[in-house]
PLY file of the C-alpha trace (Angstrom):
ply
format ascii 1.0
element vertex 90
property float x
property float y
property float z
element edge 89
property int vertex1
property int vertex2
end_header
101.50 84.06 114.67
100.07 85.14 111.24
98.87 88.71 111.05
95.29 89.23 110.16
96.74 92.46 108.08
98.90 90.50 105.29
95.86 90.15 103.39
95.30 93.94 103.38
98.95 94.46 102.78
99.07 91.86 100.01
95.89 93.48 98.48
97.40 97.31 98.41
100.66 95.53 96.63
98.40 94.67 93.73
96.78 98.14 94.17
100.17 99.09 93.80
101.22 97.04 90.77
97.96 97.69 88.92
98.11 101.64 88.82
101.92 101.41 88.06
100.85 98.73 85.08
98.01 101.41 83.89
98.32 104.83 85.03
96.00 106.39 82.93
93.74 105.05 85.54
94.82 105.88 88.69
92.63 108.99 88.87
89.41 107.32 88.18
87.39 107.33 91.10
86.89 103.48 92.62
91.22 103.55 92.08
91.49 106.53 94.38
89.82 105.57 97.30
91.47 101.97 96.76
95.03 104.09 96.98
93.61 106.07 100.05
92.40 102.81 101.76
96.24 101.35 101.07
97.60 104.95 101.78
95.92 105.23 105.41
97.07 101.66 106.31
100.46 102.36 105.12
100.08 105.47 107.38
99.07 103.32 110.57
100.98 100.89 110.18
104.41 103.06 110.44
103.23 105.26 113.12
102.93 101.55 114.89
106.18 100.56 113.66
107.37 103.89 115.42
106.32 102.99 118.68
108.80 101.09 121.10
106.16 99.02 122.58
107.05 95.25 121.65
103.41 94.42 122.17
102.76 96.57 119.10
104.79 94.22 116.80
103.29 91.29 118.35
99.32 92.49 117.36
100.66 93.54 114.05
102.27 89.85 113.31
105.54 91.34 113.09
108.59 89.88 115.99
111.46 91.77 116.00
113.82 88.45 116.81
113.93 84.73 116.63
113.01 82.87 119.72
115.53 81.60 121.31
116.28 78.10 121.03
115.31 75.60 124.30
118.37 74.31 125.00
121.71 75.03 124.08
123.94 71.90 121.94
126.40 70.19 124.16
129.17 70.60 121.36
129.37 72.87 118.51
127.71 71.96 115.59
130.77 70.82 113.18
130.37 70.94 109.23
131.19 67.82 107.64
135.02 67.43 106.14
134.82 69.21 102.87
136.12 66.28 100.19
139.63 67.04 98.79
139.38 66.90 94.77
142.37 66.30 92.72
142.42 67.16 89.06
143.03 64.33 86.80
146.44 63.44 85.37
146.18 64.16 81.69
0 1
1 2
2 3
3 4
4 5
5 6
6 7
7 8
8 9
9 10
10 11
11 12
12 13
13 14
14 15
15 16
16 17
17 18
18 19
19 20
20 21
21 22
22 23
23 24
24 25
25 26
26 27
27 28
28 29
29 30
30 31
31 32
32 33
33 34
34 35
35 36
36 37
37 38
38 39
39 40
40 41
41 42
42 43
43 44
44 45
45 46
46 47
47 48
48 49
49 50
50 51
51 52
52 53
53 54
54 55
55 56
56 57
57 58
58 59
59 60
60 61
61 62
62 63
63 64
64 65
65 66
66 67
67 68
68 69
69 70
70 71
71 72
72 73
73 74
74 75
75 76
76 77
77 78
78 79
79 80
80 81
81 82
82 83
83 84
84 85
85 86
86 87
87 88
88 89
């Protein structure tokens, strides 16, 4: 399940990378309420992470393991023989 935050996420990391790139910027008015819009969802989104609810990470897009798979294999799953390489005679 996609999360409908990644594009917010995605957009602070640009927030991010742009007032790292210029700095001299960062104060300027429309840049600091961008950085306390990405701030405050950094914020929520760890005091979610906090929680030990598993339905938390499932809203937020986020699964904490793989599912597991339907059945199990009858054998192992083998790697094939690795070939044996001999150097040439010289």
């Amino acid at each position: 399940e996609d999360s409908s935050l990644r594009p917010f996420i995605h957009f602070c990391g640009q927030v991010q990378k742009f007032v790292e790139a210029q700095p001299q910027r960062a104060e300027e008015r429309a840049w600091l309420q961008l950085r306390k819009f990405c701030g405050g969802l950094s914020m929520e989104l760890d005091k979610a992470s906090r929680s030990a609810s598993p339905q938390v990470f499932s809203q937020m897009g986020l699964h904490l393991y793989d599912p597991p798979p339907a059945l199990c294999p009858k054998e192992p799953p083998w790697l094939p023989e690795a070939p044996e390489y001999r150097a040439p005679v010289v």
